[in-house]
C-alpha positions as CSV (number, residue, x, y, z in Angstrom):
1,X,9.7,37.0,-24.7
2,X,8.6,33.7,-23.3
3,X,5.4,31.8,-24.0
4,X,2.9,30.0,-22.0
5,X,0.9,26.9,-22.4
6,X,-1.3,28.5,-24.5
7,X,1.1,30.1,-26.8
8,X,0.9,34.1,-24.5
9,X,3.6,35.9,-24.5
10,X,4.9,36.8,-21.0
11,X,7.2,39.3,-20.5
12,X,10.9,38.5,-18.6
13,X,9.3,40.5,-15.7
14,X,6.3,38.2,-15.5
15,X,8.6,35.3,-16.0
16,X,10.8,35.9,-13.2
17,X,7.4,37.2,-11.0
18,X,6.3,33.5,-11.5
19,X,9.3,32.0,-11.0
20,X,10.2,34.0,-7.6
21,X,6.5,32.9,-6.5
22,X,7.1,29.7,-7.1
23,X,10.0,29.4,-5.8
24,X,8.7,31.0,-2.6
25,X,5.7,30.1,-1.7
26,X,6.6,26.3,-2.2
27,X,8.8,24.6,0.1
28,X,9.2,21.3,1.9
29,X,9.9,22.7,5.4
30,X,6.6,22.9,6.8
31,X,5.6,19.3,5.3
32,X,8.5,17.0,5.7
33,X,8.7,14.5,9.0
34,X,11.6,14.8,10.9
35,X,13.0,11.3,9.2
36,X,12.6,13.5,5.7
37,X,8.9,11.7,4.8
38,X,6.8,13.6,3.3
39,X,3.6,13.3,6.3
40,X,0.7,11.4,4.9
41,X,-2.4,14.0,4.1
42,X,0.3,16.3,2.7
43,X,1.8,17.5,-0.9
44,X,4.4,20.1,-1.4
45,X,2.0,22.7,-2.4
46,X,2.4,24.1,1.2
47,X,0.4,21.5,2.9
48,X,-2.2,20.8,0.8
49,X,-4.9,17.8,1.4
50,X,-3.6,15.1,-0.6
51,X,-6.2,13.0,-2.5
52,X,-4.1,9.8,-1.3
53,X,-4.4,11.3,2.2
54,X,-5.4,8.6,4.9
55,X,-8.9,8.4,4.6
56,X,-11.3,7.3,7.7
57,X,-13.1,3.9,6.6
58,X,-16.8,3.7,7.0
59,X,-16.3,1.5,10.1
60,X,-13.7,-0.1,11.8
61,X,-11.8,-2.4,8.8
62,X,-10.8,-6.0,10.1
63,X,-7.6,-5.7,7.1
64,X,-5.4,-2.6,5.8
65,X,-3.8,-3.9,3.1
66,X,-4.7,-6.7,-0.2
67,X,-2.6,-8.9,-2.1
68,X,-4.2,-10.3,-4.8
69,X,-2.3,-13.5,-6.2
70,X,-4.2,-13.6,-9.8
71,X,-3.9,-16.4,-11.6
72,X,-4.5,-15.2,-15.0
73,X,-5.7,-17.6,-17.6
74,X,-8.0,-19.3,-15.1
75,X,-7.2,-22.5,-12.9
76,X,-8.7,-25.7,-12.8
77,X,-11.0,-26.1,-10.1
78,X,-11.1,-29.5,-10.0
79,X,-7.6,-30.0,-10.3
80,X,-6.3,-27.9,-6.9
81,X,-8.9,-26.7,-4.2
82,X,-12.2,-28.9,-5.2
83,X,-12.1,-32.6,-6.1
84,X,-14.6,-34.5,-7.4
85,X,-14.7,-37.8,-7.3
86,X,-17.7,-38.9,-9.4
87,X,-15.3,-37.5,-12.4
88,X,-13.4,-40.7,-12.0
89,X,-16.9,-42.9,-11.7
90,X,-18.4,-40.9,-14.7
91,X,-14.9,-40.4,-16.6
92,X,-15.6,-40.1,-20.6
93,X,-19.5,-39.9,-20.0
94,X,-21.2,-37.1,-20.0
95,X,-24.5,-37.2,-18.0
96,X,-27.2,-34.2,-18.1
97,X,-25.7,-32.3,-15.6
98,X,-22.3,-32.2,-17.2
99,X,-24.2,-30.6,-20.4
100,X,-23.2,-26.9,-19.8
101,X,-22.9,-24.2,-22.7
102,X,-19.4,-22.7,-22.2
103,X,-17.2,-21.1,-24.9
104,X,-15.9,-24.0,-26.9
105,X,-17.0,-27.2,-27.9
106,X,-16.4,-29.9,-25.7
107,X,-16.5,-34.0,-25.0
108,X,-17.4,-36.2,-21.7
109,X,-16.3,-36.1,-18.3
110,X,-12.1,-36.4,-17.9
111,X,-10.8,-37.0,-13.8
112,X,-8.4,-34.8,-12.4
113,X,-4.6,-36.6,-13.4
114,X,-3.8,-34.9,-9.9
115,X,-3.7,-36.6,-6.3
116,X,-5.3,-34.9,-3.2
117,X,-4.3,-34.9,0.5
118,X,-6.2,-33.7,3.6
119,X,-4.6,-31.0,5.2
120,X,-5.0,-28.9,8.5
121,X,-7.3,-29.7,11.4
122,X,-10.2,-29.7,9.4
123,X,-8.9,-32.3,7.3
124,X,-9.5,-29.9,4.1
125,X,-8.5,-31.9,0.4
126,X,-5.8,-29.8,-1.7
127,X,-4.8,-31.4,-4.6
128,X,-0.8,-32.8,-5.5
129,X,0.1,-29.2,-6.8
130,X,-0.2,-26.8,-3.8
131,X,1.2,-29.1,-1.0
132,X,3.2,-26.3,0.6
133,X,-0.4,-24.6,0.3
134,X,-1.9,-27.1,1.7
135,X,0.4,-26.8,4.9
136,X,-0.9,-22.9,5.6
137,X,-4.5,-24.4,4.9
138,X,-5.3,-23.3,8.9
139,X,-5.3,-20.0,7.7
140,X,-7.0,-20.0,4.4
141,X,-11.0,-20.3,3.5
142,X,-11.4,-21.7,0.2
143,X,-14.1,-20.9,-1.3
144,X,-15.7,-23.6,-4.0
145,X,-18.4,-22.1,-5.0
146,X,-17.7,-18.7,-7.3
147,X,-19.3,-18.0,-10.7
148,X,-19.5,-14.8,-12.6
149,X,-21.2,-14.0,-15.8
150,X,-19.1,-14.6,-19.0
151,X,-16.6,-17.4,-20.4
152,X,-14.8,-15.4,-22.2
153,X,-11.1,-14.2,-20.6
154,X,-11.6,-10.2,-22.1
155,X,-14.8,-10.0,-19.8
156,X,-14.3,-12.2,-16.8
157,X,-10.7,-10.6,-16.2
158,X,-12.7,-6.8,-16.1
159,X,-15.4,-8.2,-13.8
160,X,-13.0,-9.9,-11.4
161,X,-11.1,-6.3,-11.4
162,X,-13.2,-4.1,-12.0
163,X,-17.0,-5.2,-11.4
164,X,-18.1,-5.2,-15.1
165,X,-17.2,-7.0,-18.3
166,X,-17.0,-3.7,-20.0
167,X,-13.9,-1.8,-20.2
168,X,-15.7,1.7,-18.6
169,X,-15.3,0.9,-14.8
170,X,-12.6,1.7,-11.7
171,X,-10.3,-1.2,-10.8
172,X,-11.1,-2.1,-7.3
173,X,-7.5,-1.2,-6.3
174,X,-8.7,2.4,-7.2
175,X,-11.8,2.2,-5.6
176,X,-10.0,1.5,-2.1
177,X,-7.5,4.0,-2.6
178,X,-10.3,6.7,-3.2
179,X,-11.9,5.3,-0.3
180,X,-9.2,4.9,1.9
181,X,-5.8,6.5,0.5
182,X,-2.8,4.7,1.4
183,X,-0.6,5.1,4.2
184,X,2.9,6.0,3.1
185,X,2.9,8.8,0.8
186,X,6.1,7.9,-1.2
187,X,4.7,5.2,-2.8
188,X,2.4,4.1,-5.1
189,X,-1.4,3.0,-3.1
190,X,-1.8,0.2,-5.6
191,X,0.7,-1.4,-7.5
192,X,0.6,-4.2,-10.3
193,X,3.0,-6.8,-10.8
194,X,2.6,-8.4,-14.1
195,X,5.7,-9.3,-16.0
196,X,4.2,-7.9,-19.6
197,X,0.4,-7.6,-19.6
198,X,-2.8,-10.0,-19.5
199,X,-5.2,-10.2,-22.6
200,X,-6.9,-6.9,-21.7
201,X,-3.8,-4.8,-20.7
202,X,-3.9,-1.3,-18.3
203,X,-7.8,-1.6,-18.7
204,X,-7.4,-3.9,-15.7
205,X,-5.7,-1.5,-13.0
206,X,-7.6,1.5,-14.7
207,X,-9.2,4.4,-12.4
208,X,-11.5,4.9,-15.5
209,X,-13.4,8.2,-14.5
210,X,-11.8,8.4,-10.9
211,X,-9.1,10.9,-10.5
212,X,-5.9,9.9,-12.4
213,X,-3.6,9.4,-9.1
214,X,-6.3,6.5,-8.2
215,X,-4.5,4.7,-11.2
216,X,-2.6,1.4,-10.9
217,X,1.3,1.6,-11.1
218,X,2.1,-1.0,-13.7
219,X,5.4,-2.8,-12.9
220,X,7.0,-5.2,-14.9
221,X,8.9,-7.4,-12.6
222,X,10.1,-9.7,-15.1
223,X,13.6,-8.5,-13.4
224,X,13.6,-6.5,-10.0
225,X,16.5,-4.2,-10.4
226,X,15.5,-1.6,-7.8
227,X,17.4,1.0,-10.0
228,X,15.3,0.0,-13.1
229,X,12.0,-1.6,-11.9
230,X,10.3,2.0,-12.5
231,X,11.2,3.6,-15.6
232,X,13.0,7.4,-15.9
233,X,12.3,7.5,-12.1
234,X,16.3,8.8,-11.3
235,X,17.3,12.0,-13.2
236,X,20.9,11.3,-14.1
237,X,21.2,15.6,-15.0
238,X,19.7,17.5,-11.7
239,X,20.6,17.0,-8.2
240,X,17.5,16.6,-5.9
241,X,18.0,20.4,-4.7
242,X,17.1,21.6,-8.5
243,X,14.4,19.0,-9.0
244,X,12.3,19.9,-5.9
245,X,13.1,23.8,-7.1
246,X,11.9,22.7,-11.0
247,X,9.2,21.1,-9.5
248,X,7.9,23.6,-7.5
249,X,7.9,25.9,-9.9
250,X,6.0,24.2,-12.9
251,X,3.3,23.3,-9.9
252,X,3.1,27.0,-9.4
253,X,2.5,27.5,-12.5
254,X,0.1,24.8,-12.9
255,X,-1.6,26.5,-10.0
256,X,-1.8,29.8,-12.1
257,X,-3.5,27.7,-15.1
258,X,-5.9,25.7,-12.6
259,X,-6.9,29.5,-11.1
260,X,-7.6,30.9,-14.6
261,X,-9.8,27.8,-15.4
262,X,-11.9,27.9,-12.5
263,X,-9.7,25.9,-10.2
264,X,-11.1,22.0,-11.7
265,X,-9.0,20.5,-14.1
266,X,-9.2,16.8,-13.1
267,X,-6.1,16.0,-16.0
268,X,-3.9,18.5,-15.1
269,X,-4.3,17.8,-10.8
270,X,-3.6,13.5,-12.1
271,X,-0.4,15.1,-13.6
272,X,0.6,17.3,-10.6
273,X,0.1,14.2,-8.3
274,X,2.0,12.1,-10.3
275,X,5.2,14.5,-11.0
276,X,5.2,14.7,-6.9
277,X,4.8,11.0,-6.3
278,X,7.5,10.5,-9.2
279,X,9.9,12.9,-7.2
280,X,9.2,11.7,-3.8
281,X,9.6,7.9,-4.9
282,X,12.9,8.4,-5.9
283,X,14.8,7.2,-2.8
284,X,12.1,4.8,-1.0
285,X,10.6,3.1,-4.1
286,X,14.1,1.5,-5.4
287,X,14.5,0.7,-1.0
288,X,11.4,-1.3,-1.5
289,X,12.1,-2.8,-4.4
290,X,15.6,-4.0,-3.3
291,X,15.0,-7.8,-2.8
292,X,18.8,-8.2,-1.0
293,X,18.1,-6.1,1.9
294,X,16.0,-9.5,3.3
295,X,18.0,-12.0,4.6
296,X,19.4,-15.3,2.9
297,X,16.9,-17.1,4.7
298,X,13.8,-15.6,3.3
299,X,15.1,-15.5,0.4
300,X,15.2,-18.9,0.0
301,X,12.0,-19.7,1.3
302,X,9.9,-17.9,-1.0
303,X,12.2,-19.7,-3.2
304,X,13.6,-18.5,-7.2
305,X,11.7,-16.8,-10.6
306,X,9.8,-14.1,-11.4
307,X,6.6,-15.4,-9.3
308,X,8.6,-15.8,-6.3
309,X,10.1,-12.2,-6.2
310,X,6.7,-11.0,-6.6
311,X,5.5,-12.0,-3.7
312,X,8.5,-10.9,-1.5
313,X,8.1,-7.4,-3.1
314,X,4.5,-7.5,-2.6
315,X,5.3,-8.2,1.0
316,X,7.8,-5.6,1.3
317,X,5.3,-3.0,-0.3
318,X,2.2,-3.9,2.2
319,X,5.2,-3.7,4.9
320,X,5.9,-0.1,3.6
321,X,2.2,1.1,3.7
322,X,0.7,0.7,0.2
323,X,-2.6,-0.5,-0.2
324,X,-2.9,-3.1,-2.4
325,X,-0.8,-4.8,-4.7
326,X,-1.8,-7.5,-7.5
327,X,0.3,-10.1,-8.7
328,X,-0.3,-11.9,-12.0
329,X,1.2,-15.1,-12.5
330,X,2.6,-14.1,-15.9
331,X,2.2,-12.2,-19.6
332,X,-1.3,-13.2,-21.5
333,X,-3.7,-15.7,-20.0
334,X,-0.6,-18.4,-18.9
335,X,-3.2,-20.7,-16.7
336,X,-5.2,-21.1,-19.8
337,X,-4.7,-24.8,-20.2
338,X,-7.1,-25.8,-23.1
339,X,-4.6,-28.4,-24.8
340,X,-3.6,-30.2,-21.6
341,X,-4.3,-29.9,-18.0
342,X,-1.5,-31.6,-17.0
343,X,0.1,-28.1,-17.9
344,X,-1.2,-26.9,-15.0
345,X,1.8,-28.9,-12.8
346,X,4.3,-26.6,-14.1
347,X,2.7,-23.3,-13.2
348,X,1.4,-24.5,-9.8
349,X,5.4,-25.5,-8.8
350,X,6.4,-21.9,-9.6
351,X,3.5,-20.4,-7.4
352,X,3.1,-22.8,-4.6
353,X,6.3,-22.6,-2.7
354,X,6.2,-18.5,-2.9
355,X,2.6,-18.5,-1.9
356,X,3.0,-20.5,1.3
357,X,6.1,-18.0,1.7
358,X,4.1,-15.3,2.0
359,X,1.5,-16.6,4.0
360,X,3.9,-17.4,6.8
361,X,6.7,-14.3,6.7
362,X,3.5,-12.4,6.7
363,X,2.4,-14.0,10.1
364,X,5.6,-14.2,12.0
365,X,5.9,-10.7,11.1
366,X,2.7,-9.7,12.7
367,X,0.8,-8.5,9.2
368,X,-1.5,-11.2,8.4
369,X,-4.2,-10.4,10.4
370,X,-3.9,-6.9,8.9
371,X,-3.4,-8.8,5.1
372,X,-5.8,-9.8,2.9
373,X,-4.9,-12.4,0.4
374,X,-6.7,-13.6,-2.4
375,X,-6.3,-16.2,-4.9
376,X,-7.3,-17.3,-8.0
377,X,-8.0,-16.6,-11.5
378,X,-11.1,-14.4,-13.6
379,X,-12.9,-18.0,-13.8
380,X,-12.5,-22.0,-13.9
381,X,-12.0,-24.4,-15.9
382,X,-14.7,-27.4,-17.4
383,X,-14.7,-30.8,-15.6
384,X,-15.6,-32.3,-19.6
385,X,-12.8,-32.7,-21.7
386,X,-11.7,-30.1,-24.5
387,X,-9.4,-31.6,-27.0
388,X,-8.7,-35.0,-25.5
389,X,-6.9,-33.4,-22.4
390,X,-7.6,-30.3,-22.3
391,X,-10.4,-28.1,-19.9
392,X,-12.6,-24.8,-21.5
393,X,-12.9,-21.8,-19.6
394,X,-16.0,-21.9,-16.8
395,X,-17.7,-19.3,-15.5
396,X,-20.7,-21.4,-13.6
397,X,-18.8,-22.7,-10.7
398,X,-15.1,-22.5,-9.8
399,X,-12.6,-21.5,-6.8
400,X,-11.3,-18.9,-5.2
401,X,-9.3,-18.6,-1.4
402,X,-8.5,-15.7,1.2
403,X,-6.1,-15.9,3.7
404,X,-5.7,-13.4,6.9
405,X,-7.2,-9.9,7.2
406,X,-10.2,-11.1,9.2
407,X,-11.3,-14.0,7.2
408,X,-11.6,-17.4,8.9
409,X,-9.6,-20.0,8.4
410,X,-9.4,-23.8,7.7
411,X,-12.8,-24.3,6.5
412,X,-14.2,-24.1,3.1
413,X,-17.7,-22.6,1.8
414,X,-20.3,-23.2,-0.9
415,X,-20.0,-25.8,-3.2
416,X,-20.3,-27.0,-6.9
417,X,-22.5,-29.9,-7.6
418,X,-20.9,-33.7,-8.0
419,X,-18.8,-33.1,-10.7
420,X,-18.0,-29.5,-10.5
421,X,-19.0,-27.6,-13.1
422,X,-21.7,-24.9,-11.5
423,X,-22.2,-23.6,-8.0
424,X,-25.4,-25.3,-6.3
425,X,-24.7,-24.0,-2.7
426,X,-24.1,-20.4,-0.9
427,X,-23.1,-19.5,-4.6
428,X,-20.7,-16.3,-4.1
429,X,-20.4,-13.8,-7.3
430,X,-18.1,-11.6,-8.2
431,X,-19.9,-8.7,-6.6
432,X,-20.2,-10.4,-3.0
433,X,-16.8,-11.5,-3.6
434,X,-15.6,-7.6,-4.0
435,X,-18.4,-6.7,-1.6
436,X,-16.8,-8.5,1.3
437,X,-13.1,-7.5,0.0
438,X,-14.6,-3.5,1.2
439,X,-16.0,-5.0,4.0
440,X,-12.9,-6.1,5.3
441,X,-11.6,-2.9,4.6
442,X,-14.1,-0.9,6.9
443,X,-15.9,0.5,3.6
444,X,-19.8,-0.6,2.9
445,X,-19.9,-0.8,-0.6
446,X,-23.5,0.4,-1.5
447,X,-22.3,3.5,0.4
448,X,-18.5,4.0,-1.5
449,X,-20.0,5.8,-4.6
450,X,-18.2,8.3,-7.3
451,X,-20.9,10.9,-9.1
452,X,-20.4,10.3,-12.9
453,X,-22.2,10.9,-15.9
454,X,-25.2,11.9,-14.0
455,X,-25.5,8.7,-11.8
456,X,-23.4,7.5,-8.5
457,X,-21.4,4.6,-9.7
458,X,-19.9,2.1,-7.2
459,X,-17.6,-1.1,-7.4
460,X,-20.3,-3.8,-7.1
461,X,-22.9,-1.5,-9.0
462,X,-26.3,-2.4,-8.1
463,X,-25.3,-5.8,-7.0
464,X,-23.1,-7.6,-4.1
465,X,-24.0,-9.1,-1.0
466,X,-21.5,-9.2,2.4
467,X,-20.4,-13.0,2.8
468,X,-20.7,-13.0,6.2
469,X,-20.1,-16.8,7.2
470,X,-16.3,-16.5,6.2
471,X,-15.4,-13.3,8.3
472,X,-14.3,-13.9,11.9
């Protein structure tokens, strides 16, 4: 006697009745490309729609594919993309306009300890920490003039990934793969690589009440063995033959339990997904994740550390097909440079050579226009002193950039008034900021809307406006 989920007994007959079912009616014959892919749109339950099928986008996108380059913690403004002069004028005063509530208590105006340099045609200042930025500045629009609601890191990190400072909401990466799906089905859609987690943890690549596969992948790339990168993913006991046939039974199976329950069971379908994209990952996920297959060259010129192998894997993934991937800078809130600013050196050396890196393999490999980048952090930092040397969090002004996937280049936008604390011009929130990311990704984002709790939710809720003057 054998017994079922819920504890019936089934008789050997009705055991092996299953079984033989299972066994026959699912097979990969009819679903496999001739290299041995499984075809995007496809699942092994004979063909099936697969919720991360190709999806078509609301018009014709300008980008396929995000990297977001998040600076957890929250960079300095007026230390790397927007310099402010009067701080030097003004240093140790603090005039009216400097007199901004934030979260901690803080002292007069302190200059940036950094240099800047013009770079590109347009002649664009980046401070002394991103120089090898500074050189791909042709292709970047920095904009200066971002604020969002909160200076608090728990809240501003949810809002700048998920369009509310409550943890209840999608991650965009899961809003653009249930608006879009992803192109190579034996991958994760969205992946996240943070080496640990931030303040707020899997909150932040949530799918919240959108289907479980619409989840972030979480991996810790603290070390990239491809063979370890993604936990219990090999199955040291069954050969591939036995899997697919253990597989396709349980799915049968789960089919059986699905039928009797109405045929919804939004849990159980997550868990079917992911036992199928666990299976199929097997071979190409630990390919893509296999740094030594580039060549010595590239190698070296996204340079060493955890940062740096980041990026090439986040390359390698957008190479592969996957929709977006996300790549902290570190564990906890590492830009958070409240004691001393000059901390800020130290980061910015492991990120700038890999960033500029990226930029270019992307391009001579044809993908930047078909890339979107994004960098920066959930907010900025104070141009008044915290501590001596030190800058507190800032959520009324601070910057953000985007490189390729239809954006323009070499110009900046907005700006923040003369010392740099709050946006005064073509201020850009958080919502227009994700608004435009969907733009560029052929969605319209008052029209990509999930029914939930009664209401139709969306990324940008009721808010978000298209920045228009930064797409080409």
């Amino acid at each position: 006697m054998i017994l079922d989920h819920h504890q019936n007994a089934l008789t050997r007959r009705e055991s092996l009745q299953r079984m033989g079912t299972g066994m026959g009616m699912l097979g990969l014959a009819g679903i496999m490309a001739s290299d041995g892919k499984l075809m995007a749109g496809t699942t092994a339950d004979s063909g099936a729609a697969s919720p991360l099928a190709v999806k078509s986008p609301h018009f014709v996108p300008k980008a396929k594919h995000v990297i977001h380059l998040f600076m957890n913690g929250g960079p300095s403004q007026v230390d790397t993309f927007d310099p402010k002069p009067a701080l030097e004028k003004y240093n140790g005063q603090r005039p009216n306009e400097a007199d901004l509530k934030t979260e901690r208590k803080t002292g007069g105006l302190l200059m940036s300890p950094f240099k800047f340099e013009n770079y590109g045609e347009a002649g664009i200042p980046v401070s002394e920490l991103f120089p090898n930025v500074g050189s791909c500045i042709d292709d970047i629009c920095v904009i200066r003039s971002m604020h969002t609601n909160i200076p608090n890191h728990e809240p501003s990190l949810l809002m700048m990934n998920s369009g509310e400072t409550q943890p209840t909401r999608p991650a965009m990466g899961s809003w653009l793969l249930y608006g879009l799906g992803t192109i190579n089905q034996n991958l994760p859609g969205y992946v996240v690589l943070c080496p640990g987690k931030p303040v707020v943890g899997p909150q932040l690549w949530s799918n919240s009440f959108l289907p479980g596969i619409f989840q972030g992948t979480h991996i810790n790339h603290s070390n990239i063995d491809p063979k370890k990168v993604i936990r219990h993913i090999n199955n040291g006991y069954l050969s591939k033959t036995a899997q697919r046939e253990q597989l396709d039974l349980l799915s049968r199976m789960n089919e059986i339990h699905l039928e009797k329950r109405g045929g919804k069971s939004n849990p159980l379908e997550a868990r079917i997904e992911s036992m199928e994209m666990a299976f199929r990952m097997q071979t190409e996920a630990q390919e893509v994740f296999d740094l030594n297959k580039e060549t010595k060259e590239i190698r070296e010129s996204y340079g060493e550390g955890q940062f740096a192998n980041a990026c090439l894997a986040a390359r390698r993934l957008v190479e592969s097909g996957v929709r977006m991937v996300q790549v902290y800078y570190g564990n906890g809130q590492p830009w958070d440079d409240h004691g001393n600013i000059k901390a800020h050196a130290d980061k910015a050396k492991n990120v700038d050579q890999p960033i500029a890196a990226l930029i270019k393999d992307l391009k001579q490999r044809d993908l930047l226009k078909d890339t979107l980048i994004v960098w920066g952090g959930e907010f900025g930092r104070t141009p008044v002193a915290e501590n001596g040397n030190g800058r507190d969090h800032n959520h009324h002004g601070f910057t953000m950039w985007l490189a390729g996937g239809g954006i323009k280049g070499g110009m900046t936008f907005g700006a923040t008034d003369d010392f740099g604390f709050a946006s005064v011009e073509n201020k850009v929130h958080v919502h227009d900021l994700h608004a435009t990311i969907l733009h560029l990704m052929g969605l319209d984002h008052e029209k990509l809307t999930f029914r939930y709790s009664g209401r139709d939710f969306r990324l940008t809720d009721v808010h978000g406006r298209v920045v228009n003057e930064i797409i080409a």
